[in-house]
C-alpha positions as YAML, in Angstrom:
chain: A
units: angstrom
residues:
- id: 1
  name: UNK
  ca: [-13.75, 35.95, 20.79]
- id: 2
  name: UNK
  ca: [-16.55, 33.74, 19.70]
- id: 3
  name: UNK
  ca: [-17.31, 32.30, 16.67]
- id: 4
  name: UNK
  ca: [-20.86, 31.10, 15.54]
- id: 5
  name: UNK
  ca: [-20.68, 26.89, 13.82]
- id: 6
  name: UNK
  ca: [-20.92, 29.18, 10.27]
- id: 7
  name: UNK
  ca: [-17.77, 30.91, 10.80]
- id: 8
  name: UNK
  ca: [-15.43, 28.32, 12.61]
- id: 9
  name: UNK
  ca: [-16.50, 26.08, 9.55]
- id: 10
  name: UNK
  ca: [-15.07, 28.39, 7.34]
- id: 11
  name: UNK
  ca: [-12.16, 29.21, 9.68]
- id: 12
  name: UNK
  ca: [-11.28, 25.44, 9.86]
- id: 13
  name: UNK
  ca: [-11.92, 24.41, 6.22]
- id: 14
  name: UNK
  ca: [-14.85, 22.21, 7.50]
- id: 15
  name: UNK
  ca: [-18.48, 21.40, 7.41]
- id: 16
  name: UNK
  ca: [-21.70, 22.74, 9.43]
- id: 17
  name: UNK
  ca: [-22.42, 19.26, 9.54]
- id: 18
  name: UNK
  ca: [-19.28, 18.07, 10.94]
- id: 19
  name: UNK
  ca: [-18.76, 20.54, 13.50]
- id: 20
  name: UNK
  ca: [-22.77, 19.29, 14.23]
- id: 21
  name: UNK
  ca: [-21.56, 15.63, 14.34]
- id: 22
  name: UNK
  ca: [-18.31, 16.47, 16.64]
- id: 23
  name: UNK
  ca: [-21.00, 17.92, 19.11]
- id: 24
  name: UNK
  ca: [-23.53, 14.75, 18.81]
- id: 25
  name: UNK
  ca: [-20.36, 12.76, 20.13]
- id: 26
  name: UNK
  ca: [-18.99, 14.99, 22.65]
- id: 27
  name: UNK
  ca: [-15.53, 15.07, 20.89]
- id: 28
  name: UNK
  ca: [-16.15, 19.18, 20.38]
- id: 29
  name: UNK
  ca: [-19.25, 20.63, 22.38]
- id: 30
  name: UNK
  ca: [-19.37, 24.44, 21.94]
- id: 31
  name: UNK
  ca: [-18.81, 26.06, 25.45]
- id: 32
  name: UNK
  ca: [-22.15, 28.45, 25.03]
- id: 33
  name: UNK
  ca: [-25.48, 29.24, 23.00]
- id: 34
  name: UNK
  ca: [-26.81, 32.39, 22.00]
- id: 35
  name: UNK
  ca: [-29.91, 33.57, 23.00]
- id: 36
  name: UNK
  ca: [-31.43, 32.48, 20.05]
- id: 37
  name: UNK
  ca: [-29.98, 29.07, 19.84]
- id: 38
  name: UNK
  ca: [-26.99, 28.79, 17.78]
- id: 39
  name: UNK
  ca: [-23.49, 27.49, 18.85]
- id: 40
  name: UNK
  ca: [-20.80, 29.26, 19.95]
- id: 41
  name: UNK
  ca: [-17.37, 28.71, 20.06]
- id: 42
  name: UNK
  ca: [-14.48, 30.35, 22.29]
- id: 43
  name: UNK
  ca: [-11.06, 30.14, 22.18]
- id: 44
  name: UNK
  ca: [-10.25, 27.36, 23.93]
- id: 45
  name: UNK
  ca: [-12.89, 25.15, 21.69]
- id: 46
  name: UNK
  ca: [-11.05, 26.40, 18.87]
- id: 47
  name: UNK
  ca: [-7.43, 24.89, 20.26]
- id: 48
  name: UNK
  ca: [-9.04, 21.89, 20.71]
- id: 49
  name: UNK
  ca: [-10.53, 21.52, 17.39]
- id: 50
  name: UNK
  ca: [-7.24, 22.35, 16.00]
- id: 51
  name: UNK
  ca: [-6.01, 19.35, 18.28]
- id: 52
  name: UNK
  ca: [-8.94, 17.14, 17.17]
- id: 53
  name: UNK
  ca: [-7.63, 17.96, 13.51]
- id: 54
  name: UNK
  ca: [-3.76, 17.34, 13.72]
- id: 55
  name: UNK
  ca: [-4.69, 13.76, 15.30]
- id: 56
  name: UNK
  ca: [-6.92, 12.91, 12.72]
- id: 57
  name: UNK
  ca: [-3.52, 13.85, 10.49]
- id: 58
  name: UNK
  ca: [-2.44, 10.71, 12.30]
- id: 59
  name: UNK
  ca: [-4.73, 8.09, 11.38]
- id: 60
  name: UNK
  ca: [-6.42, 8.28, 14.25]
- id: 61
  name: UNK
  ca: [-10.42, 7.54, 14.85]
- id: 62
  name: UNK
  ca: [-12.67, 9.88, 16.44]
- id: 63
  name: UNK
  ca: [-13.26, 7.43, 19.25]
- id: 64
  name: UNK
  ca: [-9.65, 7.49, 19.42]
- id: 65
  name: UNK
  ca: [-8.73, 11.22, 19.50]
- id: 66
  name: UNK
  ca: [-11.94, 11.51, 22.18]
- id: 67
  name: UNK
  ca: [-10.20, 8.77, 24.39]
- id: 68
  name: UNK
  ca: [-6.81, 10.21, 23.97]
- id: 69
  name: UNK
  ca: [-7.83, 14.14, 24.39]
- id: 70
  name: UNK
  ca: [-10.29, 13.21, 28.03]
- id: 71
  name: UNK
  ca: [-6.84, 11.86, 28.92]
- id: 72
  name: UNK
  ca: [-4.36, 14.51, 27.94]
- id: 73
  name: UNK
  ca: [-1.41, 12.72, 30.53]
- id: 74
  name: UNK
  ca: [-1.62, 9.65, 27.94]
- id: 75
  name: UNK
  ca: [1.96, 9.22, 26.36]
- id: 76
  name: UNK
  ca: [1.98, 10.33, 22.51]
- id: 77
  name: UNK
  ca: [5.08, 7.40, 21.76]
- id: 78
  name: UNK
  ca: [2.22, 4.78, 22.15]
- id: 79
  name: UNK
  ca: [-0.72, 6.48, 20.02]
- id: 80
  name: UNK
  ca: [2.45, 7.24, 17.36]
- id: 81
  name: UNK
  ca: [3.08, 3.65, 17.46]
- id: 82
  name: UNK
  ca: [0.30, 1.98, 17.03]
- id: 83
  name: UNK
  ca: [-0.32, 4.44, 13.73]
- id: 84
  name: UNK
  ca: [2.95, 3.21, 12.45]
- id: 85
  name: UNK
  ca: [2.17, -0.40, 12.84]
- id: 86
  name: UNK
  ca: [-1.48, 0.41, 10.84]
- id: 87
  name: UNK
  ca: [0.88, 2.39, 8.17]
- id: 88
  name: UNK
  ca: [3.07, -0.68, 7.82]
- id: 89
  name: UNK
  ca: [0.42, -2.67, 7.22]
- id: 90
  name: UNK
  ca: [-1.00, -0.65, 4.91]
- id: 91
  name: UNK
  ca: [2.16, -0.53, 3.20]
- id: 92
  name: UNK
  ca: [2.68, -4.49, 2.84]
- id: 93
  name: UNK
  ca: [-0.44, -4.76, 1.45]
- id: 94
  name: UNK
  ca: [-0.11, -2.29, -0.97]
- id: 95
  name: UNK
  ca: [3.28, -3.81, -2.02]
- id: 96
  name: UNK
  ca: [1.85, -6.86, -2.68]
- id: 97
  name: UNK
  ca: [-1.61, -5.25, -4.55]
- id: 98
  name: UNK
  ca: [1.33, -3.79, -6.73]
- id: 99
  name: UNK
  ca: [3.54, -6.74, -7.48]
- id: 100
  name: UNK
  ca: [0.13, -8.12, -8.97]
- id: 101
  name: UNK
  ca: [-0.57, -5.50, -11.03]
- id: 102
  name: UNK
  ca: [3.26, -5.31, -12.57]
- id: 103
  name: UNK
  ca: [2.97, -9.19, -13.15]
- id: 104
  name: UNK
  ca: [-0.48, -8.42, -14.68]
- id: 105
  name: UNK
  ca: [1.17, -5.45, -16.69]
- id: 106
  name: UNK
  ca: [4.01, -7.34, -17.87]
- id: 107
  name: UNK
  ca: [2.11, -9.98, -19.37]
- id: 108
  name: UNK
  ca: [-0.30, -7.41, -21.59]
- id: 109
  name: UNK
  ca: [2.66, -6.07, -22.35]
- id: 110
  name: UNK
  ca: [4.24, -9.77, -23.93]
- id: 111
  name: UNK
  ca: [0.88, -9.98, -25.39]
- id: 112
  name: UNK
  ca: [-0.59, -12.48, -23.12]
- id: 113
  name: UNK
  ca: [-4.54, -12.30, -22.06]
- id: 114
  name: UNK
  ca: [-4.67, -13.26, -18.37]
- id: 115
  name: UNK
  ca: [-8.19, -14.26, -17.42]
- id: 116
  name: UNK
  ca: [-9.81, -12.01, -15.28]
- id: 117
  name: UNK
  ca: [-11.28, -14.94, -13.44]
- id: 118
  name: UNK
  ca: [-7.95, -16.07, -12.46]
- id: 119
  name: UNK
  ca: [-6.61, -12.58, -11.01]
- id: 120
  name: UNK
  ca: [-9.81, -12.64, -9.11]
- id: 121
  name: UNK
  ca: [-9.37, -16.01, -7.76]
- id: 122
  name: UNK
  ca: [-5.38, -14.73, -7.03]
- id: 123
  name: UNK
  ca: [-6.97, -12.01, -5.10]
- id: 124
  name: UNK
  ca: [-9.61, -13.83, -3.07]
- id: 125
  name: UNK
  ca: [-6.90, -16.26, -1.86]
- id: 126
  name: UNK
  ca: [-4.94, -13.38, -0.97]
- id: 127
  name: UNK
  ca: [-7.48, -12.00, 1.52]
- id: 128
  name: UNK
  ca: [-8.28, -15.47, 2.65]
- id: 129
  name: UNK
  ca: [-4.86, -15.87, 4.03]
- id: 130
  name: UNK
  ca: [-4.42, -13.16, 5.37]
- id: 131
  name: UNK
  ca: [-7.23, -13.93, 7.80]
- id: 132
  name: UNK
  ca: [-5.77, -17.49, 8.83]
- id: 133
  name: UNK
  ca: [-1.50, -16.40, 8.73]
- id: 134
  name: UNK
  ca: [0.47, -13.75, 9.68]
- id: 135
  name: UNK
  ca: [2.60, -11.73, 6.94]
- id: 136
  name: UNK
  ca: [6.01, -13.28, 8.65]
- id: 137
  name: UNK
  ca: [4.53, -16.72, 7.85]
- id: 138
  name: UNK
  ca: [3.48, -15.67, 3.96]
- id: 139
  name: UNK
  ca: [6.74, -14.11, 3.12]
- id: 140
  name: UNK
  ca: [8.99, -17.24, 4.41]
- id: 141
  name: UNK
  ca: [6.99, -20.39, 3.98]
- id: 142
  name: UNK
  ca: [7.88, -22.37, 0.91]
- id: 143
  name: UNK
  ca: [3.87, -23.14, 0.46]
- id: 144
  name: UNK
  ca: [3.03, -19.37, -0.38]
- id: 145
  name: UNK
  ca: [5.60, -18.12, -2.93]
- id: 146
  name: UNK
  ca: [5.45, -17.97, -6.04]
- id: 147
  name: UNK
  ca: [6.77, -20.78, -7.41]
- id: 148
  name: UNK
  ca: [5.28, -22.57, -10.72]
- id: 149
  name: UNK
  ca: [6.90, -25.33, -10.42]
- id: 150
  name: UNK
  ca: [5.65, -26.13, -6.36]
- id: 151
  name: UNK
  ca: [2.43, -25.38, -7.51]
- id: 152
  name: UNK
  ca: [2.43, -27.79, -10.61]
- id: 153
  name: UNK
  ca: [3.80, -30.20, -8.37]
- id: 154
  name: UNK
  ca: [0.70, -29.71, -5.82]
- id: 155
  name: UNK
  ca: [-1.48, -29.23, -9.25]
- id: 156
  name: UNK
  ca: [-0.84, -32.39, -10.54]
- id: 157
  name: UNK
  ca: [-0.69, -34.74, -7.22]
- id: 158
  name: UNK
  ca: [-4.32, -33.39, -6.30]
- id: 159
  name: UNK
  ca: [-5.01, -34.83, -9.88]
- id: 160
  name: UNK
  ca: [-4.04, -37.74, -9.29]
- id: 161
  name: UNK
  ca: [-5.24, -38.98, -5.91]
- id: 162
  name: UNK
  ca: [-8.91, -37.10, -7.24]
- id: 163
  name: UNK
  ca: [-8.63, -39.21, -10.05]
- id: 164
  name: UNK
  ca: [-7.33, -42.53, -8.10]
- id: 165
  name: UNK
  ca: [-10.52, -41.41, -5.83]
- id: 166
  name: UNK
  ca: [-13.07, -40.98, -8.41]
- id: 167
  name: UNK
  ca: [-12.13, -44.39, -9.43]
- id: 168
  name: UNK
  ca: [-13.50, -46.24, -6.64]
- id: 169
  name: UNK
  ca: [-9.86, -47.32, -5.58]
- id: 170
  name: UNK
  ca: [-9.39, -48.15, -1.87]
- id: 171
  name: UNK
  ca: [-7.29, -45.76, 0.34]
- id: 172
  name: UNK
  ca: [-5.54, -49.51, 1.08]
- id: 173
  name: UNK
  ca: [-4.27, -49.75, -2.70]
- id: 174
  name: UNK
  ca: [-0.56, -49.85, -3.11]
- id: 175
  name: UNK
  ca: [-0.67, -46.88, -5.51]
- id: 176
  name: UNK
  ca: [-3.24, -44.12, -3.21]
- id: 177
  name: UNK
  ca: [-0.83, -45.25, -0.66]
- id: 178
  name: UNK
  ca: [2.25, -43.96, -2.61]
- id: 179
  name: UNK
  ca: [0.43, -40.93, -3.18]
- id: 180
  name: UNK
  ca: [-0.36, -40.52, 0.36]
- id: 181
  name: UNK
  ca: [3.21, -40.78, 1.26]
- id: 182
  name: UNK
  ca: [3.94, -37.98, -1.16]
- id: 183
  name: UNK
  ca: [1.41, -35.87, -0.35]
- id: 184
  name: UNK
  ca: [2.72, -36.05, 3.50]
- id: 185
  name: UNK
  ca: [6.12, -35.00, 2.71]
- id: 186
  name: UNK
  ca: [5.44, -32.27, 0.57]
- id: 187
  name: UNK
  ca: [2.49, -30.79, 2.77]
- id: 188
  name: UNK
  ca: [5.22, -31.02, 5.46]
- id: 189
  name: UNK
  ca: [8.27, -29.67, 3.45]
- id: 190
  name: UNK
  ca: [6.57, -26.41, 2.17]
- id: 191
  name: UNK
  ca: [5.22, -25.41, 5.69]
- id: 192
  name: UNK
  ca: [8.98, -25.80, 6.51]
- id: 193
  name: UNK
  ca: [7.44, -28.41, 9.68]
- id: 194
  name: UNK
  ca: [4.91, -25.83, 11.22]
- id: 195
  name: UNK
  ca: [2.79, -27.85, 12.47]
- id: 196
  name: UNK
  ca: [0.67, -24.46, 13.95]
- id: 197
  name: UNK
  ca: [0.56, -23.53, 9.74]
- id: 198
  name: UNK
  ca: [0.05, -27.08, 9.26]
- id: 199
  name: UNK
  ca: [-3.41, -26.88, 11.48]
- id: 200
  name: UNK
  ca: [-4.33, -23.35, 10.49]
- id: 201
  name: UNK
  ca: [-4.21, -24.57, 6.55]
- id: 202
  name: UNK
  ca: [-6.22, -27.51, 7.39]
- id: 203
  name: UNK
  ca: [-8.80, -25.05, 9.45]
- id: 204
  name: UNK
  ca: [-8.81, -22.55, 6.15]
- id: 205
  name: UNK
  ca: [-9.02, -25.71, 3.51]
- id: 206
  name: UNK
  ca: [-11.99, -27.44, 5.72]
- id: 207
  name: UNK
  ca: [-14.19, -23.56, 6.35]
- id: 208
  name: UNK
  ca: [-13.75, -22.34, 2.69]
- id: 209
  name: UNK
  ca: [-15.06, -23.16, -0.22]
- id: 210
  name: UNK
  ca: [-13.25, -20.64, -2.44]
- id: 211
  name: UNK
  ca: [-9.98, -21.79, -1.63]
- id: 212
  name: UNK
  ca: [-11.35, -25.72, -1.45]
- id: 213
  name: UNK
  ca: [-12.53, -25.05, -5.38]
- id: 214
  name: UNK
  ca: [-9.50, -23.31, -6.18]
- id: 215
  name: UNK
  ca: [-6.93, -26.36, -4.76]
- id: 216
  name: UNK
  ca: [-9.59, -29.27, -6.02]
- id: 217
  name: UNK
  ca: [-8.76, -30.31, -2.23]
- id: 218
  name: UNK
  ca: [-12.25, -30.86, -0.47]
- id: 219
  name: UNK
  ca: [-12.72, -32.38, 3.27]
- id: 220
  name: UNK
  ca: [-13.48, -35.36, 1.18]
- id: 221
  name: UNK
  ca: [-10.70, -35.86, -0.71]
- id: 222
  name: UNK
  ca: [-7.95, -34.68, 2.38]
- id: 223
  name: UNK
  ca: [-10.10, -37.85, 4.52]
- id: 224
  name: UNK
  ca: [-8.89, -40.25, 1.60]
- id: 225
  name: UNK
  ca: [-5.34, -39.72, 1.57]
- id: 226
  name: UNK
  ca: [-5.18, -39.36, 5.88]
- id: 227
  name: UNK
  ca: [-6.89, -42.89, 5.33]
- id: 228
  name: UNK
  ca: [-4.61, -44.37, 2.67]
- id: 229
  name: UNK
  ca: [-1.45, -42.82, 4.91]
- id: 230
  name: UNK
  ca: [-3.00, -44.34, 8.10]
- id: 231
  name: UNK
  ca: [-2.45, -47.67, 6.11]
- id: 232
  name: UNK
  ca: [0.61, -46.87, 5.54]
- id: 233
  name: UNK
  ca: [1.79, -46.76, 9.04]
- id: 234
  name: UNK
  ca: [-0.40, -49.72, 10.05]
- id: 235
  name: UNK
  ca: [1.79, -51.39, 7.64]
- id: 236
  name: UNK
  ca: [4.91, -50.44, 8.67]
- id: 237
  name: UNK
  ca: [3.75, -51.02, 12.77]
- id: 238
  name: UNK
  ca: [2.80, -54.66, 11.85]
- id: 239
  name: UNK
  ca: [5.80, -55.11, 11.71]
- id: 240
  name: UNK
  ca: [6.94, -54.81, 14.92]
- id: 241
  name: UNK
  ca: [3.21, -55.69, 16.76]
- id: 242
  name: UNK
  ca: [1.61, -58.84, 16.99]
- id: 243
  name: UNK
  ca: [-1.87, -59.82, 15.88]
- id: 244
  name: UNK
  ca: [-4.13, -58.56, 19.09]
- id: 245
  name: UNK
  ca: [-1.90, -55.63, 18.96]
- id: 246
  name: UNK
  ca: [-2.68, -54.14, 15.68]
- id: 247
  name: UNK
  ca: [-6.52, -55.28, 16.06]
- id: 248
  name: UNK
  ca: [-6.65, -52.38, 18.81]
- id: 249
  name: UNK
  ca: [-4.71, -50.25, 16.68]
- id: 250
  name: UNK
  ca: [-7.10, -50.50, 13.72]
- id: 251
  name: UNK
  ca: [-10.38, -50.48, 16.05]
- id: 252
  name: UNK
  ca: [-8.85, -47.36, 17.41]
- id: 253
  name: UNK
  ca: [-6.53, -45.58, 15.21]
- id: 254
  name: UNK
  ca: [-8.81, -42.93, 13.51]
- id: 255
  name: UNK
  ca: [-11.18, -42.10, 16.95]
- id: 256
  name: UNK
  ca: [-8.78, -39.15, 17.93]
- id: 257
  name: UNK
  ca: [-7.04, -38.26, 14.48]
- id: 258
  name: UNK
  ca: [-8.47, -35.12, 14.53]
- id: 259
  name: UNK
  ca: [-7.71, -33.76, 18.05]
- id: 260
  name: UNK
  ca: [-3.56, -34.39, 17.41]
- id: 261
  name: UNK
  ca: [-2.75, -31.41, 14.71]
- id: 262
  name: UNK
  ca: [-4.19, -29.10, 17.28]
- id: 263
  name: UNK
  ca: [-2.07, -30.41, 20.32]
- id: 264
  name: UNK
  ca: [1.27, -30.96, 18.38]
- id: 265
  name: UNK
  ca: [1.13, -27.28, 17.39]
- id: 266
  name: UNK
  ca: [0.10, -26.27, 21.08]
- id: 267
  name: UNK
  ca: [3.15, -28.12, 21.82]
- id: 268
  name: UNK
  ca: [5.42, -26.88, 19.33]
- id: 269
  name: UNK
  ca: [4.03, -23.16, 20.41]
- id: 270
  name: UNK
  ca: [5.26, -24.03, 24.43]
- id: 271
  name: UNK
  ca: [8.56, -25.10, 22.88]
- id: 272
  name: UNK
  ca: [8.95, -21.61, 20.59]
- id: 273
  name: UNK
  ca: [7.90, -19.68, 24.11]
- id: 274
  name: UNK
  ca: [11.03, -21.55, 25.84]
- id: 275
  name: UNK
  ca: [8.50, -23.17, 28.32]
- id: 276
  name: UNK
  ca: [9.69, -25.82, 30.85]
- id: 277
  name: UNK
  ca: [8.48, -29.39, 31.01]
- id: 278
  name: UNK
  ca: [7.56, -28.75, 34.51]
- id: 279
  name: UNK
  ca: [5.35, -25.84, 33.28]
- id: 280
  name: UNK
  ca: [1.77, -26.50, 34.52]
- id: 281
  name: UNK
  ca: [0.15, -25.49, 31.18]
- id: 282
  name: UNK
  ca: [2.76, -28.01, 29.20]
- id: 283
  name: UNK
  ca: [2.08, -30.55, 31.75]
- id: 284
  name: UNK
  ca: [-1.62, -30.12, 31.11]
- id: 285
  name: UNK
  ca: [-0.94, -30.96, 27.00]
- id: 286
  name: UNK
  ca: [1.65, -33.85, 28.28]
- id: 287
  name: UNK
  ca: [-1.94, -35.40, 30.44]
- id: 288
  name: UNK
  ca: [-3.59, -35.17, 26.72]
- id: 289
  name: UNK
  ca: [-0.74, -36.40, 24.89]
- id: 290
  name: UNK
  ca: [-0.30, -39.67, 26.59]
- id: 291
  name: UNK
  ca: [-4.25, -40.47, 26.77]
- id: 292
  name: UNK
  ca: [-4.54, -40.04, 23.14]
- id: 293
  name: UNK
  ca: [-1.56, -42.57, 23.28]
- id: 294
  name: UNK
  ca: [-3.02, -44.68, 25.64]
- id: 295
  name: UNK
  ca: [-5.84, -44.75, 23.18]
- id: 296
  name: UNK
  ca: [-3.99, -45.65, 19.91]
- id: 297
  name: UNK
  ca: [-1.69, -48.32, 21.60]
- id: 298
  name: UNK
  ca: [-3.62, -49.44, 24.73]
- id: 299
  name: UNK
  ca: [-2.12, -50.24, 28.23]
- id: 300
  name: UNK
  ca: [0.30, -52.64, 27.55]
- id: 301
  name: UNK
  ca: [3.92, -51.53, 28.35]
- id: 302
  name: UNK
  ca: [5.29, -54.02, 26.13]
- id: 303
  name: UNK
  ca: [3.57, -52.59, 23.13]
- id: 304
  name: UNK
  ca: [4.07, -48.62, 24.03]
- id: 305
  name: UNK
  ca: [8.36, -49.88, 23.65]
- id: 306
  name: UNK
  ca: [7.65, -51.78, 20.47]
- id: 307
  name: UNK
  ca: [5.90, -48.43, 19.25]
- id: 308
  name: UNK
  ca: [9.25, -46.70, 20.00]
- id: 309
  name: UNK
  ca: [11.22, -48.95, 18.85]
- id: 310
  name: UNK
  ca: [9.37, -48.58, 15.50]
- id: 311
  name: UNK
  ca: [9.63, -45.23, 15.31]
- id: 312
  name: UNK
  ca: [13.22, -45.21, 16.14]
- id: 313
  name: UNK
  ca: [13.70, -47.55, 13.11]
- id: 314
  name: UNK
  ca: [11.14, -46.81, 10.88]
- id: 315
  name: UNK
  ca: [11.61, -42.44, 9.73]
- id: 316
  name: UNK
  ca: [8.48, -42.89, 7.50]
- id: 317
  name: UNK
  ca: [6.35, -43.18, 10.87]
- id: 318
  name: UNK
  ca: [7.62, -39.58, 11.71]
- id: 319
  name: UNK
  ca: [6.34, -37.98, 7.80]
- id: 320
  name: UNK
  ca: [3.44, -35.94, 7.89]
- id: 321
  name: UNK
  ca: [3.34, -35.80, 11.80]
- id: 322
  name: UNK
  ca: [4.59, -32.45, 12.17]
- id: 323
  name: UNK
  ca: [6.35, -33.91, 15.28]
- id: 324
  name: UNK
  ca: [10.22, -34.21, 15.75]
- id: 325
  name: UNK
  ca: [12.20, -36.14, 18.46]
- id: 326
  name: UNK
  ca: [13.10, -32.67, 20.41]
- id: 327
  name: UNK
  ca: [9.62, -32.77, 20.83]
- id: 328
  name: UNK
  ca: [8.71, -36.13, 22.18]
- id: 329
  name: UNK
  ca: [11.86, -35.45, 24.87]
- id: 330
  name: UNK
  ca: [9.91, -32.38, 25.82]
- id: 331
  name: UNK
  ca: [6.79, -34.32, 26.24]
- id: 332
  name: UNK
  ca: [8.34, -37.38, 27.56]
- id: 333
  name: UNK
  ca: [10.51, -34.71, 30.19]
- id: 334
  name: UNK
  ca: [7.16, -33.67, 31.37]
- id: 335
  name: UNK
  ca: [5.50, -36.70, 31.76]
- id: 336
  name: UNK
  ca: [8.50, -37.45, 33.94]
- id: 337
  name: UNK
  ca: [8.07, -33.83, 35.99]
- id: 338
  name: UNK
  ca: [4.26, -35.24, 36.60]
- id: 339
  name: UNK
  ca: [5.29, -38.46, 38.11]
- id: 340
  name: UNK
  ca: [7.81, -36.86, 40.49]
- id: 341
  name: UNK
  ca: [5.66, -33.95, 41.48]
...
C-alpha cells in the first residue's frame, strides 16, 4: 500500500505541511516518489509515524523522538522519566500560579481591590527565584513563605537603616550598628544558616533591579550595614587585640569581604556531600581559607589564638557568618591533613 502526503494527512488527522516539515528534518522521509514528484508513503513509514505520534503523547520534542527512534535499543524507563520530572514541574508551578489566584479571588470576594501592580510585582519575584533556588529551598526556607509578619519585620528594618542612611549617619554610629546586628541575625535565621542561599540571595539582590526596587535593598544600602557590622566586630576584637593588632585588621578587614560568602558555602556544600578533610578539592578551599585569614589577622601566632579565643567567648562574632564550629573543625581537620601529607 502507498499513500500519497494528501491521504496519510487525512489518515493521521494531520497537516500537508507537517508531514512536509517531518521530511525537512529527517524525523519521517517518505520511502519513494512518484514519477511525477509527489511523496509516497508505505507501510512501514506509516508505523513509524504512528510511533512519532504516541511519543509526542509524551511530551517529547521532535529532536527528541528523532534521537530516541535512530536508537530504537534506548530504554523507554529513562525517556518516561525524564517526562515525569518535566510534568512535576509543570505541576508545582501550576500549584503555586493557583494559590495566587485563590488568594487574589478571595480578596474580591471580601471586597478588597488588590493592585494589579502588586500581583505583578508578586509574579515577577516568583520567576526571579526560581532562576536563583531550587523548589526544595522555596517551600522550606523561612525567607520565602508567606508570612506578613516576617515580611513587615524585613519591611520596616530596610526603613530604617535607608532612613539612618539617607541621613548622612556613619555606619560607626551606635544606632546603624544595632541595626546591623539585627539585620545579620534575621538574614541568617530565615535562610535557616544556608550560607549557599545566603550567597545565591546576595547574587539575585546585587544582578536585579526588580527585586532590588521591590526590597528597597540596593548594593548600596547592603555595603552600609556589612560596614556598620564590620564595626561591630572590630569592636568586640579590640577587645582582646592590642593597638598594632587591630591597625592591620582595619587596613585589611574589607580587601577580601567579598570572596568569603562564596567559600563558606563551597565549604558547607563539601560538608552536605560527606567529603573528607583529606579530600583534595576540600583541601584546596582549606589553602583559601587560611590565606584569607592570614590576610585579616596577619602572621602572628599570638594574634591568630587571641582571634579564637574571641570567638570562643564572644557568639556575636559568629552572627551573620553563615559559619558554625562543625565547620571550622572541618577546615581546621584539613589544614591538619595538609601539614602531614
Amino acid at each position: 500500500m502507498m499513500l500519497k502526503v494528501g491521504e496519510l494527512a487525512k489518515r493521521s488527522g494531520l497537516t500537508v505541511r507537517t508531514l512536509h516539515h517531518y521530511d525537512s528534518i529527517g524525523l519521517l522521509t517518505p520511502t519513494a516518489r512518484s514519477d511525477t514528484g509527489y511523496r509516497l508513503y508505505q507501510r512501514a513509514d506509516i508505523a513509524r509515524l504512528h510511533r512519532i505520534q504516541a511519543l509526542r503523547r509524551f511530551g517529547m520534542s521532535l529532536s527528541e523522538i528523532g534521537a530516541f527512534l535512530a536508537h530504537p535499543d534506548t530504554p523507554l524507563s529513562g525517556i518516561l522519566a525524564q517526562q515525569v520530572a518535566a510534568l512535576d514541574r509543570q505541576i508545582e508551578q501550576a500549584t503555586r500560579l493557583r494559590g495566587l489566584l485563590t488568594q487574589l479571588q478571595r480578596q474580591l470576594a471580601q471586597g478588597e481591590e488588590p493592585e494589579l501592580a502588586d500581583w505583578l510585582s508578586t509574579l515577577e519575584l516568583m520567576t526571579m527565584y526560581d532562576q536563583y533556588f531550587s523548589k526544595e529551598e522555596l517551600s522550606r526556607l523561612p525567607l520565602f513563605q508567606p508570612d506578613g509578619a516576617r515580611q513587615s519585620e524585613w519591611q520596616t528594618l530596610v526603613a530604617q537603616v535607608s532612613a539612618l542612611k539617607e541621613q548622612g549617619v556613619p555606619p560607626s554610629d551606635p544606632r546603624a550598628q544595632q541595626l546591623s546586628r539585627d539585620w545579620m541575625t534575621m538574614l541568617e535565621r530565615d535562610t535557616a544558616g544556608d550560607a549557599g542561599v545566603a550567597q545565591r540571595l546576595n547574587d539575585m539582590l546585587r544582578k536585579e533591579p526588580a527585586m532590588q526596587q521591590q526590597s528597597g535593598i540596593t548594593p548600596d544600602l547592603t555595603h552600609y550595614v556589612t560596614a556598620a557590622f564590620g564595626a561591630v566586630r572590630q569592636a568586640i576584637y579590640a577587645k582582646y587585640l592590642d593597638a598594632d593588632e587591630m591597625r592591620h585588621m582595619r587596613d585589611n578587614a574589607g580587601k577580601d569581604v567579598e570572596q568569603w560568602p562564596a567559600l563558606i558555602a563551597a565549604v558547607q556544600r563539601e560538608m552536605d556531600a560527606g567529603s573528607a578533610p583529606a579530600d583534595p578539592a576540600v583541601q584546596a578551599l582549606a589553602r583559601q581559607w587560611f590565606a584569607l585569614f592570614r590576610n585579616f589577622a596577619g602572621d602572628r601566632p599570638g594574634t591568630r589564638d587571641k582571634i579564637r579565643l574571641a570567638h570562643e567567648q564572644e557568639p556575636l562574632l559568629m552572627t551573620g557568618t553563615w559559619m558554625n564550629e562543625a565547620m571550622l573543625a572541618f577546615v581546621r581537620a584539613s589544614a591538619v591533613s595538609l601539614r602531614t601529607a
